[in-house]
N, CA, C and O atoms as a MOPAC input file, in Angstrom:
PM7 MOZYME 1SCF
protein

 N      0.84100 1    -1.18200 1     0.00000 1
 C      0.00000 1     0.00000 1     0.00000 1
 C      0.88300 1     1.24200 1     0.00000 1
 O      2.01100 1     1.25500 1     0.49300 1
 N      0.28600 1     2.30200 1    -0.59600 1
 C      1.63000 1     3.38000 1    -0.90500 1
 C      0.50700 1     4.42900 1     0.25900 1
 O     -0.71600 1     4.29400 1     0.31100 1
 N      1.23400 1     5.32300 1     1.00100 1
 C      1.07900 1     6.11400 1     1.80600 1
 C      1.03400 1     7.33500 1     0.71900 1
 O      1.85100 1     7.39100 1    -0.19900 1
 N      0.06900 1     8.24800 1     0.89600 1
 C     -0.35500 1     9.33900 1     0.31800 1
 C      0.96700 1    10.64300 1     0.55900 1
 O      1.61500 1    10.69600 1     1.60400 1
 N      1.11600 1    11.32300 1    -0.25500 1
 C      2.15800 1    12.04200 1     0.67000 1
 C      1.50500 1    13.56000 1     0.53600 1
 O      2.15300 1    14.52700 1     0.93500 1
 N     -0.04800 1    13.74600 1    -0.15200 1
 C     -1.22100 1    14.58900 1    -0.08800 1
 C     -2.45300 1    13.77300 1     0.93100 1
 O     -2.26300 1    12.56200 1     1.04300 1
 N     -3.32400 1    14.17500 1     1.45300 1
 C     -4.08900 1    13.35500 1     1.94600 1
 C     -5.68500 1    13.23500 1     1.31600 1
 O     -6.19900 1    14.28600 1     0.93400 1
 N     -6.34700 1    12.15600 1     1.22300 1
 C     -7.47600 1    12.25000 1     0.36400 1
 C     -8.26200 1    13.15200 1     0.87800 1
 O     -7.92300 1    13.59300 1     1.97600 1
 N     -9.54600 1    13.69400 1     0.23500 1
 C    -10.59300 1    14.40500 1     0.88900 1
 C    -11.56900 1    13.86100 1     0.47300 1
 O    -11.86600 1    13.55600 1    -0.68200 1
 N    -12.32900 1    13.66500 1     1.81200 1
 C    -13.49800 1    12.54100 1     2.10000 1
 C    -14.71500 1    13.62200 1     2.19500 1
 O    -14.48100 1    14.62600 1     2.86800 1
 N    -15.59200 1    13.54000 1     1.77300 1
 C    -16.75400 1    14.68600 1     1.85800 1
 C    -18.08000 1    13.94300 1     2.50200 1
 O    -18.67900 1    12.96100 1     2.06200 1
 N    -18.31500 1    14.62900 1     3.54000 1
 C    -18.90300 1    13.86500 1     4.44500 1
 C    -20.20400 1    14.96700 1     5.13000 1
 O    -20.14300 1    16.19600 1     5.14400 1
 N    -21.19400 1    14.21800 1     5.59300 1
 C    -21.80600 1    14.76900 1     6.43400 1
 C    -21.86300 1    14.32200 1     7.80400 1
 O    -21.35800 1    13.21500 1     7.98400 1
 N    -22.46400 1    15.03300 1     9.06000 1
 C    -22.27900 1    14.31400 1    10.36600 1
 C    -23.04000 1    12.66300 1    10.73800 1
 O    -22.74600 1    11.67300 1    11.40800 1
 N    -24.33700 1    13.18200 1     9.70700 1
 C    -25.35100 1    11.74300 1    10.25700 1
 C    -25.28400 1    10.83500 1     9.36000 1
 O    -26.31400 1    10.24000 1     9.04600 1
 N    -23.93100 1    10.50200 1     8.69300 1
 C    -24.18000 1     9.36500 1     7.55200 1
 C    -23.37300 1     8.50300 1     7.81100 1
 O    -22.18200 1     8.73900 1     7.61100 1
 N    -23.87600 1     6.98900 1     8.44300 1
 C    -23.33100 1     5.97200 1     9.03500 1
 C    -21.97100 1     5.56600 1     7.63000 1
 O    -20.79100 1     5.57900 1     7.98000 1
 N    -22.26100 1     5.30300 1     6.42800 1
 C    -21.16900 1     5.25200 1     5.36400 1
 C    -19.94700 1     6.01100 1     5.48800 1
 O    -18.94600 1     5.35900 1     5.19100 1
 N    -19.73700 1     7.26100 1     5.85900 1
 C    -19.02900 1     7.99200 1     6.16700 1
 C    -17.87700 1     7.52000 1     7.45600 1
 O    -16.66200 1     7.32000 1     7.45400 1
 N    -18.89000 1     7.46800 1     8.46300 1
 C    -18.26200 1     6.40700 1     9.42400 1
 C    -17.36100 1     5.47100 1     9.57700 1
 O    -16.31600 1     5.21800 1    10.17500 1
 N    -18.65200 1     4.74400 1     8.31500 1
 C    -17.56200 1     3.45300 1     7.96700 1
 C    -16.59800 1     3.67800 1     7.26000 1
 O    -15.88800 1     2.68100 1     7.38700 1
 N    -16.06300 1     4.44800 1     6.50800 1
 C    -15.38500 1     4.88100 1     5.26400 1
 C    -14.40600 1     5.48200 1     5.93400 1
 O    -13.35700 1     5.18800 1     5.36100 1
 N    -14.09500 1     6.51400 1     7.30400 1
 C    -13.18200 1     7.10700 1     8.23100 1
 C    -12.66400 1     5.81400 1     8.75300 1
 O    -11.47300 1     5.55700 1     8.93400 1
 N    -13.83200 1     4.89900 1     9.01400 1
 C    -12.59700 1     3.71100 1     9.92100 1
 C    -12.30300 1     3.23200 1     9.68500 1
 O    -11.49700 1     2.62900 1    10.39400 1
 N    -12.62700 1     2.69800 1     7.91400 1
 C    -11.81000 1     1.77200 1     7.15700 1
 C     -9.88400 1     2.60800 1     6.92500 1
 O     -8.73100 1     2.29800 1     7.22200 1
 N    -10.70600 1     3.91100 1     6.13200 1
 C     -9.22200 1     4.56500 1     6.31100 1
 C     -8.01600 1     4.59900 1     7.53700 1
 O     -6.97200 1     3.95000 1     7.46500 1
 N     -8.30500 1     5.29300 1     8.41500 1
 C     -7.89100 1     4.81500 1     9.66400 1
 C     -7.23500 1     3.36300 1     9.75600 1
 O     -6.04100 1     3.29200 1    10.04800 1
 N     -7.84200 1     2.40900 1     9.56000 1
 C     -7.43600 1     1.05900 1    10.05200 1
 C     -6.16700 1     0.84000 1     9.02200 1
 O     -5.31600 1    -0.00800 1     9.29000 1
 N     -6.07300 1     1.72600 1     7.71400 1
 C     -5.05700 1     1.24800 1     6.27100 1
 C     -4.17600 1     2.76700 1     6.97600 1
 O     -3.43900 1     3.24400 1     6.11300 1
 N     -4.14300 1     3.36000 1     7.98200 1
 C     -3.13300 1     4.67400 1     8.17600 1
 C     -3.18500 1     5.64500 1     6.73700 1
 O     -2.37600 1     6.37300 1     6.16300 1
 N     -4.31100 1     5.31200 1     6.55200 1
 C     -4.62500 1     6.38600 1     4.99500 1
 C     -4.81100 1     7.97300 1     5.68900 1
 O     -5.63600 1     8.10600 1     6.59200 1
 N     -4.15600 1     8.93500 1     5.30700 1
 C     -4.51800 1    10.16500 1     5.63500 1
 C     -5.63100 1    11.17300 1     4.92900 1
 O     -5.26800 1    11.60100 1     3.83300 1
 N     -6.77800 1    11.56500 1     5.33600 1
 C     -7.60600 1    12.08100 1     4.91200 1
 C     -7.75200 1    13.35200 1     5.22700 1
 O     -6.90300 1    13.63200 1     6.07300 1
 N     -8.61300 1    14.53500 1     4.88200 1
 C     -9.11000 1    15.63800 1     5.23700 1
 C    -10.78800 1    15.41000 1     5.01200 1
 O    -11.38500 1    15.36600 1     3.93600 1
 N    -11.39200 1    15.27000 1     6.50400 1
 C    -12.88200 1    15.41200 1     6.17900 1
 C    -13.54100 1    17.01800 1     5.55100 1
 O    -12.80400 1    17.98000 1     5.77000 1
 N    -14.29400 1    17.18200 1     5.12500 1
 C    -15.06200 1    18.23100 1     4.56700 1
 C    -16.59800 1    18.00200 1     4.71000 1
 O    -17.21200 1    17.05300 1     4.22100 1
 N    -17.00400 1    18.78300 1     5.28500 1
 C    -18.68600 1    18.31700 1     5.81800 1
 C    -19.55800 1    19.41100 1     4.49500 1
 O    -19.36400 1    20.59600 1     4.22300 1
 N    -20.34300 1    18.60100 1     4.01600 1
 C    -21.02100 1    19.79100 1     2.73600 1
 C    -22.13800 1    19.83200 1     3.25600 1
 O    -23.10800 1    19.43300 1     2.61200 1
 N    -22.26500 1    20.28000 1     4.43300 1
 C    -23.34800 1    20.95100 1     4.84600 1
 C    -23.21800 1    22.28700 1     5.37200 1
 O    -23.99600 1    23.23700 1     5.29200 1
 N    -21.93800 1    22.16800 1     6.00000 1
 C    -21.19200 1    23.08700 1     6.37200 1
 C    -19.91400 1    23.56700 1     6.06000 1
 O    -19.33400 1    24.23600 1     6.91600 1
 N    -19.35300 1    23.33500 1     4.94100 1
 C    -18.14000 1    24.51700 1     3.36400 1
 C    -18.82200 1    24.49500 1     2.51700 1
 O    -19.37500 1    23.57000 1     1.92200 1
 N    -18.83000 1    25.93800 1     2.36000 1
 C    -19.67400 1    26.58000 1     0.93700 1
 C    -19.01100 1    25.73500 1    -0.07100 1
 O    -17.87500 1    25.27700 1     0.05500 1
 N    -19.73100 1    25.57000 1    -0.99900 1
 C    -19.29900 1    25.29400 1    -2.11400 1
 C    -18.91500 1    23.61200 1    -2.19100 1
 O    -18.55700 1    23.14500 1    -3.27300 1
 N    -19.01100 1    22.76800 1    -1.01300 1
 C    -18.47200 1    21.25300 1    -1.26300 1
 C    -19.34300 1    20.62400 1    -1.43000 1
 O    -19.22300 1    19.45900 1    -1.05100 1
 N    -20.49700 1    20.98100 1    -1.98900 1
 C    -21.94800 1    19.88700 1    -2.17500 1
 C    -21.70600 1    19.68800 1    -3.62100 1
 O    -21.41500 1    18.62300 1    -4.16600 1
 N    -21.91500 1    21.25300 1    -4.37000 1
 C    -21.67200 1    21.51700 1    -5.59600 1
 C    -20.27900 1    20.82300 1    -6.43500 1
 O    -20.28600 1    20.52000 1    -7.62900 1
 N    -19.14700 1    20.66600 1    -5.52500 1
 C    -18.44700 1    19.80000 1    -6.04700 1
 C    -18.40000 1    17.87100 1    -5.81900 1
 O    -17.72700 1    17.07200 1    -6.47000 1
 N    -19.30500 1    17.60600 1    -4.74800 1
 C    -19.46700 1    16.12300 1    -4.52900 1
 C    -20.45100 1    15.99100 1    -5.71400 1
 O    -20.40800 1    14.91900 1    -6.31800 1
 N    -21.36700 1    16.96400 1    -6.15100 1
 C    -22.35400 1    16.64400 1    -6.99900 1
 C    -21.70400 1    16.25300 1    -8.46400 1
 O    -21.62700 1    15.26300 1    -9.19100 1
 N    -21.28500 1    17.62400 1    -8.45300 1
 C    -20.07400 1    17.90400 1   -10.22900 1
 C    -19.51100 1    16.01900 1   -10.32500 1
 O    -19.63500 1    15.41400 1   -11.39000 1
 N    -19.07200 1    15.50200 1    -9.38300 1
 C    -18.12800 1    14.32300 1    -9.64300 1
 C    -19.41700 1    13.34000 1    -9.30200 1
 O    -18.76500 1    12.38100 1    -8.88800 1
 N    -20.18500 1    13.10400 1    -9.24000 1
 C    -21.16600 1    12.24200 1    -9.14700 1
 C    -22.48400 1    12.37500 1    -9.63600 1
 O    -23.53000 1    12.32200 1    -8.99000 1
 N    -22.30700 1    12.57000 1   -10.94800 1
 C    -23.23600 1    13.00000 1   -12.60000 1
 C    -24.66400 1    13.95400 1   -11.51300 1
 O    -25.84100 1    13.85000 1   -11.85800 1
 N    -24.28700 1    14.73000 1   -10.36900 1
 C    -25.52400 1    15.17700 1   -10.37600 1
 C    -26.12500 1    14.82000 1    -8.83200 1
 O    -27.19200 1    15.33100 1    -8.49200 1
 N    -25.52100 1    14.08000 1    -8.07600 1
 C    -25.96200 1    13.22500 1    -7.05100 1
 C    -24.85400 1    14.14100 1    -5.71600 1
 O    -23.72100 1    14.61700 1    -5.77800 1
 N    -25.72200 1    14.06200 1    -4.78600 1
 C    -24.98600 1    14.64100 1    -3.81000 1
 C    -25.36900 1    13.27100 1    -2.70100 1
 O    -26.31200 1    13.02700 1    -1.94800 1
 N    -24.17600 1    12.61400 1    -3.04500 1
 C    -23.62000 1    11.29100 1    -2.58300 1
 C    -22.59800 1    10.96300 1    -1.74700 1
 O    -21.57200 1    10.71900 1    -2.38200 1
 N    -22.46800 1    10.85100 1    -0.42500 1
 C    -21.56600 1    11.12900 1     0.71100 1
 C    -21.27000 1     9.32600 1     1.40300 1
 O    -22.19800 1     8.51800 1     1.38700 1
 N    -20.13600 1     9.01800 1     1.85300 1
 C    -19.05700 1     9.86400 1     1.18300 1
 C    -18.48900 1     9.56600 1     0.14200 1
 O    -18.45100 1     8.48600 1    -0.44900 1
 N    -17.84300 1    10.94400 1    -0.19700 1
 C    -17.43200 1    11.14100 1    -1.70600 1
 C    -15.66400 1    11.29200 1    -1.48800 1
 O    -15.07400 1    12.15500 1    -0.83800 1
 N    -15.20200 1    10.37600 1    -2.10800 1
 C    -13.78600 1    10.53900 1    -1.80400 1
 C    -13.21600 1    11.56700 1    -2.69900 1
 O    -14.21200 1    11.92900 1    -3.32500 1
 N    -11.80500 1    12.54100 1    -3.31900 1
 C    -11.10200 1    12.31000 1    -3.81900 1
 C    -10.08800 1    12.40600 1    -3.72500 1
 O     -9.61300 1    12.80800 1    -2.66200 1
 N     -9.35300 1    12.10500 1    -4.71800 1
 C     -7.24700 1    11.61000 1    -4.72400 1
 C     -7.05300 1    12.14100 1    -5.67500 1
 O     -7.60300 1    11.58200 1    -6.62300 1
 N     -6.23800 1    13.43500 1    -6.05200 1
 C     -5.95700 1    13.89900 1    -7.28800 1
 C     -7.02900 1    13.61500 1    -8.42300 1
 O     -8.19700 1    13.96700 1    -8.25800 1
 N     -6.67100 1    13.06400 1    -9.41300 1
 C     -8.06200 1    13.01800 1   -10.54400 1
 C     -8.86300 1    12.20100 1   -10.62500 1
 O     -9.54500 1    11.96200 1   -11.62200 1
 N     -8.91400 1    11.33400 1    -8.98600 1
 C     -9.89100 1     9.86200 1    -9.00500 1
 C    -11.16600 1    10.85800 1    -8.49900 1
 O    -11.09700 1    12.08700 1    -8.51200 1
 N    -12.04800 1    10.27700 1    -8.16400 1
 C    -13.16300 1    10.74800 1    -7.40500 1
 C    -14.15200 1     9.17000 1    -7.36000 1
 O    -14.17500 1     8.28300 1    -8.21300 1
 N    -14.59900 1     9.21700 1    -6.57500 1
 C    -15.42400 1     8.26200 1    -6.26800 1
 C    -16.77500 1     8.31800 1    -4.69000 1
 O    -16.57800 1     8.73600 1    -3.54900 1
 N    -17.84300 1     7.81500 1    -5.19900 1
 C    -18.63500 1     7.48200 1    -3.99600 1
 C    -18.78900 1     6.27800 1    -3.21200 1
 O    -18.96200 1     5.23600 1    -3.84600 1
 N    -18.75600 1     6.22600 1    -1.91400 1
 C    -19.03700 1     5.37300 1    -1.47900 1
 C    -20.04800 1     5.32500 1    -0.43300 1
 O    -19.96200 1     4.79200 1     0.67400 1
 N    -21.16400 1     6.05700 1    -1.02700 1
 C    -22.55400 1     5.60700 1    -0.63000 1
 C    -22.64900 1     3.51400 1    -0.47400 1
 O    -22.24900 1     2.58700 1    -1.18000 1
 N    -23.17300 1     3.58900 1     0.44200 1
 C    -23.32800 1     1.80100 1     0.61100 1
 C    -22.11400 1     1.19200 1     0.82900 1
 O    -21.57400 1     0.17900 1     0.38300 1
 N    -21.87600 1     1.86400 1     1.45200 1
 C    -19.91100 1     1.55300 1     2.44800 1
 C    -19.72600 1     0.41000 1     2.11600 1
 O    -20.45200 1    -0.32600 1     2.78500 1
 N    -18.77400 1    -0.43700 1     1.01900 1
 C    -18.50100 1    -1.67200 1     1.18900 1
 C    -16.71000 1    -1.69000 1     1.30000 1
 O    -15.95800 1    -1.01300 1     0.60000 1
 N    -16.41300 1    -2.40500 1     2.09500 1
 C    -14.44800 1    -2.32000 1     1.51300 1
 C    -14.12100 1    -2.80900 1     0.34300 1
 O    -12.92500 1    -2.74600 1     0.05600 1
 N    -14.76600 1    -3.22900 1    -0.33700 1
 C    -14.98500 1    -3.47800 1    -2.38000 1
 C    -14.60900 1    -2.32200 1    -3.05900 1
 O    -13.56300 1    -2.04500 1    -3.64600 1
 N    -15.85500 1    -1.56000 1    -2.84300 1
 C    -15.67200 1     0.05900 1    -2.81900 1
 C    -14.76100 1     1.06700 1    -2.35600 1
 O    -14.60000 1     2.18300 1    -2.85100 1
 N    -14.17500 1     0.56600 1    -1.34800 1
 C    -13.34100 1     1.13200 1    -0.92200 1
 C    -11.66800 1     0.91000 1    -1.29300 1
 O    -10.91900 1     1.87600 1    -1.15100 1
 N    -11.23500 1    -0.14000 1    -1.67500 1
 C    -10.41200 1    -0.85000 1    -2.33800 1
 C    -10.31000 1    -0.43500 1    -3.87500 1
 O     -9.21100 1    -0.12000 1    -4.33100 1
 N    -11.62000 1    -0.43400 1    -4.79400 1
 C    -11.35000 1    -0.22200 1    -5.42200 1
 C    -11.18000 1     1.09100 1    -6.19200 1
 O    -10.93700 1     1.29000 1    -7.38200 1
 N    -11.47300 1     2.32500 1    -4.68200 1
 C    -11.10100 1     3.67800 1    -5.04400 1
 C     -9.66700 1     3.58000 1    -4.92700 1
 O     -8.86400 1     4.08500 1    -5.71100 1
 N     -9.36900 1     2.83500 1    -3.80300 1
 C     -7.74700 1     3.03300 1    -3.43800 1
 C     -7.13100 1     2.38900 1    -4.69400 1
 O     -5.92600 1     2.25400 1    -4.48100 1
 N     -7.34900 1     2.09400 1    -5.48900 1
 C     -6.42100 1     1.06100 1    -6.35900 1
 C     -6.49600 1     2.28000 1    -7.65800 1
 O     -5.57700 1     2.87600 1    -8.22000 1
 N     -7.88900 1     2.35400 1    -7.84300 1
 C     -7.89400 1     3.30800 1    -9.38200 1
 C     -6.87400 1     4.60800 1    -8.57500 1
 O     -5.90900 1     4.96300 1    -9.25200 1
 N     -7.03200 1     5.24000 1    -7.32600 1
 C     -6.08700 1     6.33300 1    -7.23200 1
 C     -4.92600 1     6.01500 1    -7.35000 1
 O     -4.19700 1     6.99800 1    -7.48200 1
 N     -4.40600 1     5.04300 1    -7.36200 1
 C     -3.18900 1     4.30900 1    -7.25900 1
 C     -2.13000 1     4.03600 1    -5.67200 1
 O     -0.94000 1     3.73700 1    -5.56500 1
 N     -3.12000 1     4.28100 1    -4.69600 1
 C     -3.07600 1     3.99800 1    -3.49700 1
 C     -2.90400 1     2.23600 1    -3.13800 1
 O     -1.95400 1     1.86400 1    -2.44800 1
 N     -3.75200 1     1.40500 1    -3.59500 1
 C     -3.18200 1     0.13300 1    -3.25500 1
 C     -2.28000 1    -0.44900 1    -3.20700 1
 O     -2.31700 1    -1.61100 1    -2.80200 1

């Protein structure tokens, strides 16, 4: 696994159990993240949406030019953001 030497940004809200899961999966891989709550930074809904044809879908990872959702928290999903970013 390659250690980020930027950290991803996870776009999150407070009451979304996926999110949760998605912080503690990271966490458990020492992945470094920056949460962003789009309820509360202007402007981060409008960009979780832009990368998810339209859908304001939490959480929304990204890694330089990956972007991905992982609404329906699976570590499938989660794996296979880390791999297309080239994190795996």
């Amino acid at each position: 696994m390659t250690i980020p030497s930027t950290p991803i940004t996870m776009y999150t809200t407070t009451w979304c159990p996926d999110c949760k899961a998605a912080k503690r999966a990271l966490d458990s891989k020492g992945l470094p993240y920056t949460e962003v709550n789009i309820e509360e930074v202007e402007n981060a809904a409008e960009i979780v949406m832009r990368v998810n044809g339209g859908k304001r879908s939490v959480p929304t990872l990204v890694y330089g030019d990956t972007a991905a959702s992982l609404s329906g928290f699976s570590i499938v999903k989660m794996n296979a953001f880390l791999s297309q970013a080239g994190l795996a």
